[in-house]
N, C-alpha and C positions, 0 to 999 in steps of 0.2 A: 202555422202552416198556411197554405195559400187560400183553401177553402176553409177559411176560421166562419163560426161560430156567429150567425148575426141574430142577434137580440131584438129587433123591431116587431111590427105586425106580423112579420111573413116566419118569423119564428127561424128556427136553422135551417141551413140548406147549400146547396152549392154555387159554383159560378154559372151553371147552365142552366138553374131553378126560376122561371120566373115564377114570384106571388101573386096572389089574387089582387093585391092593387095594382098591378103591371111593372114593379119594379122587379129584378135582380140580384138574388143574393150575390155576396155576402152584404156589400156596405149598402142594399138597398138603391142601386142605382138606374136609369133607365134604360143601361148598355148593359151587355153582358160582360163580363171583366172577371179576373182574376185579384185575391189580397192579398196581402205579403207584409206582415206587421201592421194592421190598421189601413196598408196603404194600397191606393186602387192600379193596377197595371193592365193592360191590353189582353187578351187572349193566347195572345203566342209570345206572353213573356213568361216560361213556368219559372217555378222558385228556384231551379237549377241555375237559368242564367244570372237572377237576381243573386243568389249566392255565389257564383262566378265573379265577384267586384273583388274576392284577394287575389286573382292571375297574376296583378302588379303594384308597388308602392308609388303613389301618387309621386313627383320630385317636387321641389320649390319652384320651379318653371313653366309645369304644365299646366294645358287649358283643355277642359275636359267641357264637352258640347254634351247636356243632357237635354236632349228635349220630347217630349211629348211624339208617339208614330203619326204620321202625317201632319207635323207642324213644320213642316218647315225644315227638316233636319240638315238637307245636301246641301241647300241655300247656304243657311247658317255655317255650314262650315266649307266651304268654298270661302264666304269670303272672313273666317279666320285664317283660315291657311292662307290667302292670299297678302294679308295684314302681316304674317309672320312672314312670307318672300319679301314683302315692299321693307318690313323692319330688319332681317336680318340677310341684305343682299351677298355675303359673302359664303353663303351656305354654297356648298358646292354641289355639282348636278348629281351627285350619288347619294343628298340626302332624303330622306324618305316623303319628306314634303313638297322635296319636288315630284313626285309621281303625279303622272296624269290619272291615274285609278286610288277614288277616295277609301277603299280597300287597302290600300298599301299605306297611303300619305296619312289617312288618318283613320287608325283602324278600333272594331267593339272592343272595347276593354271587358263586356262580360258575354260573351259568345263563345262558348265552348266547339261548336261546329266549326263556326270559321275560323278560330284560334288557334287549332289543332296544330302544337309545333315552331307560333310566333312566340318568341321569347322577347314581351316588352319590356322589361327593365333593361334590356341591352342597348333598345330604340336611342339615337344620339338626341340630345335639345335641341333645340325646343321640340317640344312633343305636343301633338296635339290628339286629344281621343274622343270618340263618342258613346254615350249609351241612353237606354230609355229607363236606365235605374235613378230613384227619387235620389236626393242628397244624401239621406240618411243611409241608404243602401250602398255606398260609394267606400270605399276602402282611403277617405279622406283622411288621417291622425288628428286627431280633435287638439282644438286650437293652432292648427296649420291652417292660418291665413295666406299666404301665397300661394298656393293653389288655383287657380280661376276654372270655376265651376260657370 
């Protein structure tokens, strides 16, 4: 579960517990944070959207932008998508990549909120998605190399 079990000094507790040494349950950390198998997430990632990565099956073509809340994410994928228009110029103006709103052009693969109704496996290719789910959280088929994570 999200709030697993941490075994350090601070003994068990939750994500909003700090310990007497100033750390954080669960992993012990200096932020407050959320687990989810061993692994640390942000505050407003509950285990619902982390479980949200089966909405769609990865294809052999797609490039999935996972990164870290406020790393950098629009950047990063501004200039995927734009790598994908300069590669594949014959995409026509109704494909989803060309939108001006990174909403449309490249959208959460695990947001139940704002998903309500997108049906991504119909999305044409190339596809491009983002989430702040680790790799192992990712609805990837294991030993599916083609993928670009």
């Amino acid at each position: 579960g999200i709030n697993a079990e941490y075994g350090g000094r601070g003994g068990r507790g939750t994500a909003n517990t700090r310990r007497q040494d100033g750390l954080y349950a669960p992993l012990g950390l200096p932020i407050k944070h959320a687990a989810y198998d061993g692994l640390c997430y942000p505050m407003f990632c509950p285990e619902e959207l982390v479980k949200n990565r089966e909405l769609f099956t990865p294809r052999h073509d797609d490039v999935i932008v996972a990164t870290y809340p406020r790393s950098g994410t629009t950047w990063t994928l501004e200039i995927v998508r734009n790598i994908h228009l300069v590669q594949n110029p014959s995409l026509g103006p109704e494909h989803l990549l060309r939108s001006k709103s990174h909403a449309v052009s490249v959208p959460w693969i695990n947001n139940s909120i704002k998903m309500k109704g997108v049906k991504l496996d119909e999305r044409a290719s190339p596809r491009v998605f983002k989430t702040h789910n680790h790799y192992q959280h990712l609805n990837v088929p294991q030993g599916n190399r083609d993928v670009k994570v």
